[in-house]
TORBAMI-878056 format. One record per residue: x, y, z negated of N, C-alpha, C in turn. Coordinates in steps of 0.02 Angstrom, whole numbers, plus 50000, padded with zeros to 5 digits. Layout:
<recs>
XYZXYZXYZ...
</recs>
This chain:
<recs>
440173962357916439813965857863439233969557896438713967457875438123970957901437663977657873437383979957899437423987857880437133994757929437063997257891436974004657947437574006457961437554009158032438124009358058438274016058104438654019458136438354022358177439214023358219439204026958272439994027658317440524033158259441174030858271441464033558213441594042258228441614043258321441514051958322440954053258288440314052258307440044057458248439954056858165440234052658131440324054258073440884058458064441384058658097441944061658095441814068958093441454069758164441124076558177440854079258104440214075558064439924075458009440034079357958440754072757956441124076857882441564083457897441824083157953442054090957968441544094057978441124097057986440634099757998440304101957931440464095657893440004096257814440744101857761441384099457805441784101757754441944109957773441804111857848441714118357851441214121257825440504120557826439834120557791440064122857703440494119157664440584119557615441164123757587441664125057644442074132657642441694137957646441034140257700440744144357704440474146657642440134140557597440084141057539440344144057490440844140457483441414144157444441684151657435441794152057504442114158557533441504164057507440784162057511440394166557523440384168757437440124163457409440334162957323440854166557297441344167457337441844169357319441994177657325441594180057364441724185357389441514191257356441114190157305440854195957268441664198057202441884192757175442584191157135442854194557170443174200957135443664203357146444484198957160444814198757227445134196357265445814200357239445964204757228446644206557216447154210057293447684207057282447924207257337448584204657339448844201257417449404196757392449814198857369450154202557335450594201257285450534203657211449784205457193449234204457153448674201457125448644195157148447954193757176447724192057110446924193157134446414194057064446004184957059445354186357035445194179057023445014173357083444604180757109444324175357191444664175757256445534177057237445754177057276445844169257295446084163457275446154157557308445394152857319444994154557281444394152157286444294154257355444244161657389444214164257440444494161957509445314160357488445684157457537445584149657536445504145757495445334139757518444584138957544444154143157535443514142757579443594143857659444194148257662444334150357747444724144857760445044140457710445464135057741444974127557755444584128457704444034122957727443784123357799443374130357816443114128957850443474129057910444224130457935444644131357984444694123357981445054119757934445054112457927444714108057968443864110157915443264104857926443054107258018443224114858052443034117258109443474112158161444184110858145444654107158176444514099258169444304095758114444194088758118443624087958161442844091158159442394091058198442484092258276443064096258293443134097858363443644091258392444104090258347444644080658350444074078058370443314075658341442994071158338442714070358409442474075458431442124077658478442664075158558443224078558536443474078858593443734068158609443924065058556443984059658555443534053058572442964055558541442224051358585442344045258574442644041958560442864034658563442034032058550442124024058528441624019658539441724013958473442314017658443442084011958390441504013058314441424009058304440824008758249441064009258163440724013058126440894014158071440144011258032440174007157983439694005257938439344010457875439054012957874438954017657816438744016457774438214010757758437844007657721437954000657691438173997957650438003991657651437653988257595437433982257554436913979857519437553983957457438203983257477438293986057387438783991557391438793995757436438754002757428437864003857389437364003357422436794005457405436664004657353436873998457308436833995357260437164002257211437744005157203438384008257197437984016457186437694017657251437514024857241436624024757207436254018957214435784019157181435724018457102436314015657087436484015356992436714021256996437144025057019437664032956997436894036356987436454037557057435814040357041435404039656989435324033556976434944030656908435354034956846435904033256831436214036856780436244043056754436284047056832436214055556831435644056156818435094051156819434484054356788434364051356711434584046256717434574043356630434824046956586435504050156586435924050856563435934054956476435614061456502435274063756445434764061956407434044060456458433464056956407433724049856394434214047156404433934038856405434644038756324435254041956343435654044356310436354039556345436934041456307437814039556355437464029456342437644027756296437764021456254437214015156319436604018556318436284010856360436334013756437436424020656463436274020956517436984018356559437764021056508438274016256545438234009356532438104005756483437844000356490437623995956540437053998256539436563996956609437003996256655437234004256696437524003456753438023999856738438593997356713439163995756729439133986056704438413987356679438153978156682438083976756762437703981356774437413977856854438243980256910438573984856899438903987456937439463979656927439533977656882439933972356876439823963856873439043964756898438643957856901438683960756981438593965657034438383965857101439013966657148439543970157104440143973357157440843970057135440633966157055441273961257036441133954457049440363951357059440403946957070440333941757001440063946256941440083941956859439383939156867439743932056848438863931056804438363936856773437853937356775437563941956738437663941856652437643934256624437733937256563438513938556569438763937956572439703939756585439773946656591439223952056646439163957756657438783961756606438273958256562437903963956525438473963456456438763957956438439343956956386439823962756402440133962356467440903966956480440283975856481439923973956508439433981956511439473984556446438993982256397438863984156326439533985256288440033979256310440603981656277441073988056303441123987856348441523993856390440984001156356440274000056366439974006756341439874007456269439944003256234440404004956157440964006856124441544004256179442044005356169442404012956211441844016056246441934021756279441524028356224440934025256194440734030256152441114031356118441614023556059442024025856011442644031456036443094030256099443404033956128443214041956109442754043856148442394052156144442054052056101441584049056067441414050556014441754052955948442374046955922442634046155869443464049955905443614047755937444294049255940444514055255978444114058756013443994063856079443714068256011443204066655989442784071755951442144076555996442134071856062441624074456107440834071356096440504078956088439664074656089439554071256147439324067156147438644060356202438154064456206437824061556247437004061256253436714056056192436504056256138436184051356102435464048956170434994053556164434484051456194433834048156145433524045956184433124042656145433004035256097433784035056083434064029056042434394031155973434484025455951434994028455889435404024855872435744026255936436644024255923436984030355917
</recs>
């Protein structure tokens, strides 16, 4: 499988690194919330403690990574991951102006013509149908608003 690639310590490093990064976060977010105390604790008390547990975690997988060094190769990229995160992107921006009904459509035509392997018309058929039969779901039966958008379904 061909692809961007890179050695699997430093992604490893990466995501620990990214997952302490995102305790700090947390923790820091968290810290204005009154915390309580343990055998009280108030709102930002676990928000608080899982930010110190992230980043103890994500501090420990990045230092595994490091100390391990190995040499084997991890792929990060390939034609349909890219494929995969360039429709999710497309969507998060469709979503509201374009509205729910054609923008899942869309994606889950191509997501199922590129990553299932359908004929295309086979994929815009199961697409359109799956994103009709998901509006009726939340729409009608959920009682949840959509995005209409700039359509009028």
């Amino acid at each position: 499988m061909s692809g961007l690639s890179l050695p699997r310590w430093v992604g490893d490093a990466a995501v620990g690194l990214a997952l302490a990064l995102g305790g700090v976060t947390l923790a820091v977010l968290a810290w204005p919330i009154p915390r309580g105390s343990l055998g009280n604790p108030g709102p930002g008390f676990m928000p608080f403690v899982l930010g110190l547990a992230l980043v103890l975690l994500g501090l420990a997988c990045a230092v595994r990574a490091l100390r391990e060094h190995d040499g084997a190769a991890v792929v990060l990229v390939n034609r349909k991951t890219a494929v995969c995160l360039a429709m999710l992107l497309a969507a998060a921006l469709a979503f509201i102006p374009v509205g729910f009904v054609p923008t899942v459509a869309v994606m889950l035509s191509v997501l199922f013509a590129v990553l299932g392997g359908q004929p295309w018309w086979r994929a815009v058929l199961f697409g359109c149908g799956a994103s009709l039969a998901l509006d009726v779901v939340f729409e009608q039966l959920l009682g949840l608003g959509l995005p209409a958008g700039v359509w009028p379904f």
